[in-house]
C-alpha positions as CSV (number, residue, x, y, z in Angstrom):
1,X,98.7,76.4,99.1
2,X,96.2,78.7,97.4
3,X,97.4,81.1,94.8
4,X,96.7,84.6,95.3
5,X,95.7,86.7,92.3
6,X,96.2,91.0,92.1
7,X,93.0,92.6,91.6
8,X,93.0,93.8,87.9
9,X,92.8,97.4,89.3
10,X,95.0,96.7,91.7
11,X,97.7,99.4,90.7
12,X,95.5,101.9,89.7
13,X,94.6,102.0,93.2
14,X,98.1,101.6,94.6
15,X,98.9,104.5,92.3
16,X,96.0,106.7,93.5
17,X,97.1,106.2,97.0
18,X,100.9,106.6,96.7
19,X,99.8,110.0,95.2
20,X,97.6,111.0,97.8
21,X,100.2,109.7,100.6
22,X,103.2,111.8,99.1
23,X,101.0,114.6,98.6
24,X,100.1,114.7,102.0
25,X,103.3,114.5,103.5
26,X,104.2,117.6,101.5
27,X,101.2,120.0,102.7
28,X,102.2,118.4,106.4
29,X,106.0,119.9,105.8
30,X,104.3,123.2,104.5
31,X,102.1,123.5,107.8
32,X,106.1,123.2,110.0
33,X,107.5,125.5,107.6
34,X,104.2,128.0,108.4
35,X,105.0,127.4,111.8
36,X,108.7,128.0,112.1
37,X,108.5,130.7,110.1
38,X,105.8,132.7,111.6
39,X,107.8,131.5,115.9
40,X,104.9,129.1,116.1
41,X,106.2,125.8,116.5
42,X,106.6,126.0,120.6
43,X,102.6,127.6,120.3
44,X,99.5,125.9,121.0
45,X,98.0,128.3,118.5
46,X,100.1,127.3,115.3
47,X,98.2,124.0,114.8
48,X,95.1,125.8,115.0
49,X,96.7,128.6,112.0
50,X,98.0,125.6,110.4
51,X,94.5,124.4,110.1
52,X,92.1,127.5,110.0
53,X,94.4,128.1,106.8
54,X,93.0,125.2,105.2
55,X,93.8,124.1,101.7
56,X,97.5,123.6,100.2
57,X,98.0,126.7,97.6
58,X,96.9,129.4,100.9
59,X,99.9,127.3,103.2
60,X,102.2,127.2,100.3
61,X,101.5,130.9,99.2
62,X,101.5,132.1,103.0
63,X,105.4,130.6,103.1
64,X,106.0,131.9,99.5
65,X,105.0,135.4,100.8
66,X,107.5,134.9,104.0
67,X,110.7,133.6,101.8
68,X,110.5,136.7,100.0
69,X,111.9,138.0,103.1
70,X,113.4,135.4,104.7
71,X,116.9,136.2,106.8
72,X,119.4,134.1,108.1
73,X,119.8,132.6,111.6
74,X,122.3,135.5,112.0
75,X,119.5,137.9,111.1
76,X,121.9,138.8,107.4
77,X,119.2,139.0,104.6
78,X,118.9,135.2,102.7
79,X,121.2,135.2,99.3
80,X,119.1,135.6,96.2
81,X,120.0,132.4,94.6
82,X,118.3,131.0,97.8
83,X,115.1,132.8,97.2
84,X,115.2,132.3,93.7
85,X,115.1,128.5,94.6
86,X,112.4,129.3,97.2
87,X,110.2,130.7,94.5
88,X,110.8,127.8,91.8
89,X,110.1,125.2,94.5
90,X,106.8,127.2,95.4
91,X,106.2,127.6,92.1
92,X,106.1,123.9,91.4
93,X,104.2,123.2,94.3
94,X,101.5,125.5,93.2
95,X,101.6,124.1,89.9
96,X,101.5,120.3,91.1
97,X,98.4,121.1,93.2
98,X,96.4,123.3,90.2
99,X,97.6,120.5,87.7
100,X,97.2,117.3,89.3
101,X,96.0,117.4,92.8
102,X,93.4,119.2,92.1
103,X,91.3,117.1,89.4
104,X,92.3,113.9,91.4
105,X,91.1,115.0,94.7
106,X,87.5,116.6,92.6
107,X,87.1,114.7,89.9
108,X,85.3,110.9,89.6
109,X,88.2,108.4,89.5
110,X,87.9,105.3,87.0
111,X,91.3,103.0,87.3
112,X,91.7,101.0,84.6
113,X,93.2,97.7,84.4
114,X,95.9,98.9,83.0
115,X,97.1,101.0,86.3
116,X,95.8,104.2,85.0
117,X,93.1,105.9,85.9
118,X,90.4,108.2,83.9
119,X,89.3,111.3,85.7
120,X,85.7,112.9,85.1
121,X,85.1,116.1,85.9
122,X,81.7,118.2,86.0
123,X,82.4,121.8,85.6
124,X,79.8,124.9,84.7
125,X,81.3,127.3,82.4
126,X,79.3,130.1,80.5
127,X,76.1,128.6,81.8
128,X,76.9,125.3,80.4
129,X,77.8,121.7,81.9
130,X,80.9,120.6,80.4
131,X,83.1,117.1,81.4
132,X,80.9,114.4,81.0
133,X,83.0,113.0,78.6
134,X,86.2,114.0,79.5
135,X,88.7,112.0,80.5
């Protein structure tokens, strides 16, 4: 039987993609919350506002907007310790995708063989290239 080696930036890359993976399911459950929250989950059209919205921080601060005031099924206003919770879990998101999702998703990956992975990033500030040697 032939033994099988792991590629020595094997995990780098399994990290990368579990990233990825998880982030996506998240901005999938933010497009079902857009459309139960806006009575478009039995319309044709909510996929199409789920997706002319486009990137994660306009879903998440479209729902944001809408738990401000959100009711319950009764129509009675939400409690505030709910919305207080809304608004830390939004703001987390917001933060996760300006923090990390960002630079991943933009930036030149390098794993190392180590499992992590060096991110380059090319930015213009002030007239000025900055990132090529930024890790």
């Amino acid at each position: 039987m032939a033994e099988t080696t792991t590629p020595p930036l094997a995990d780098a890359y399994q990290a990368i993609g579990e990233y990825f993976v998880s982030f996506s399911r998240l901005e999938s459950e933010l497009g079902q919350s857009i459309k139960a929250t806006y009575g478009l989950s039995n319309n044709d059209a909510g996929d199409a506002i789920v997706a002319a919205l486009g990137d994660v921080a306009r879903k998440a601060n479209l729902v944001r907007v809408a738990s401000k005031f959100a009711k319950n099924a009764d129509g009675s206003e939400a409690s505030p310790e709910w919305k207080d919770k809304a608004e830390k879990i939004f703001k987390r998101v917001l933060d996760c995708n300006g923090s990390d999702r960002v630079p991943l998703a933009h930036s030149l990956l390098q794993p190392n063989a180590d499992g992590s992975v060096d991110l380059v990033r090319l930015k213009i500030d002030k007239g000025k290239v900055s990132g090529k040697d930024d890790h």
